[in-house]
C-alpha positions, 0 to 999 in steps of 0.5 A, spaced: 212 503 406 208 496 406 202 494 409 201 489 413 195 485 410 199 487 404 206 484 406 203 477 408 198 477 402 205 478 398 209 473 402 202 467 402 202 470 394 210 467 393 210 460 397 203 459 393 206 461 386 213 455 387 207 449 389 208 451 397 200 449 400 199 456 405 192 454 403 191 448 409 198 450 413 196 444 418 196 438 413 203 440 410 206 443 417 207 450 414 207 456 418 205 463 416 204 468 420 203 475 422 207 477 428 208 485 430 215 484 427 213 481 419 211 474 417 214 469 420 215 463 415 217 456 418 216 449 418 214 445 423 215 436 422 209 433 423 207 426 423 201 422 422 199 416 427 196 409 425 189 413 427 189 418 423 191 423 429 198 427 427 204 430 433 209 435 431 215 432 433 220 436 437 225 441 436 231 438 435 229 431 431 228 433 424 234 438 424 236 436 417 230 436 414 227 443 417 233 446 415 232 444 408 225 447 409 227 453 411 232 454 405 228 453 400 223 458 403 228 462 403 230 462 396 222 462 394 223 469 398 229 472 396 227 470 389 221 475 389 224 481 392 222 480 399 227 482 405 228 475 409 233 473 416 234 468 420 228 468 426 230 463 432 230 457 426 225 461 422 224 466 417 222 473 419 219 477 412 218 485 415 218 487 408 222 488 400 228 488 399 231 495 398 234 493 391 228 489 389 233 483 389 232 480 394 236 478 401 237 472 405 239 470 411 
């Protein structure tokens, strides 16, 4: 069984390696996270404003663009082996897949 550390280590190692930036998640609005369950990955669509300031557009407004965030992810993911379904229009990570291959939501 994978540890924890080691599960969101490995998650963060993947994203990195396809050019995600996991290092500064709030200036690309990736979400990487450690949850009792798994890594939970999403994206969230932020927008800077004239004064520098950035809002996180709500739910429901940047779909199209979330959605294909999220598959691209989730292709990354499945590609390294990692176990991942669809989480309430994120991914959860709880672990590798049992054949190494990898699976998708």
């Amino acid at each position: 069984m994978i540890g924890d550390l080691e599960l969101f280590e490995g998650v963060c190692d993947a994203l990195w390696a396809s050019g995600f930036d996991v290092a500064h998640t709030r200036a690309t609005g990736l979400q990487v996270g450690l949850r009792a369950r798994g890594v939970l990955v999403g994206w969230r669509v932020e927008r800077a404003h004239g004064s520098g300031e950035r809002t996180t557009v709500p739910p429901g407004a940047e779909d199209g663009r979330r959605e294909a965030v999220t598959r691209a992810l989730a292709s990354v993911l499945v590609f390294d082996g990692w176990a991942v379904t669809a989480w309430d229009g994120d991914l959860m990570v709880m672990g590798r897949s049992e054949d190494g291959r990898g699976c998708g939501p």
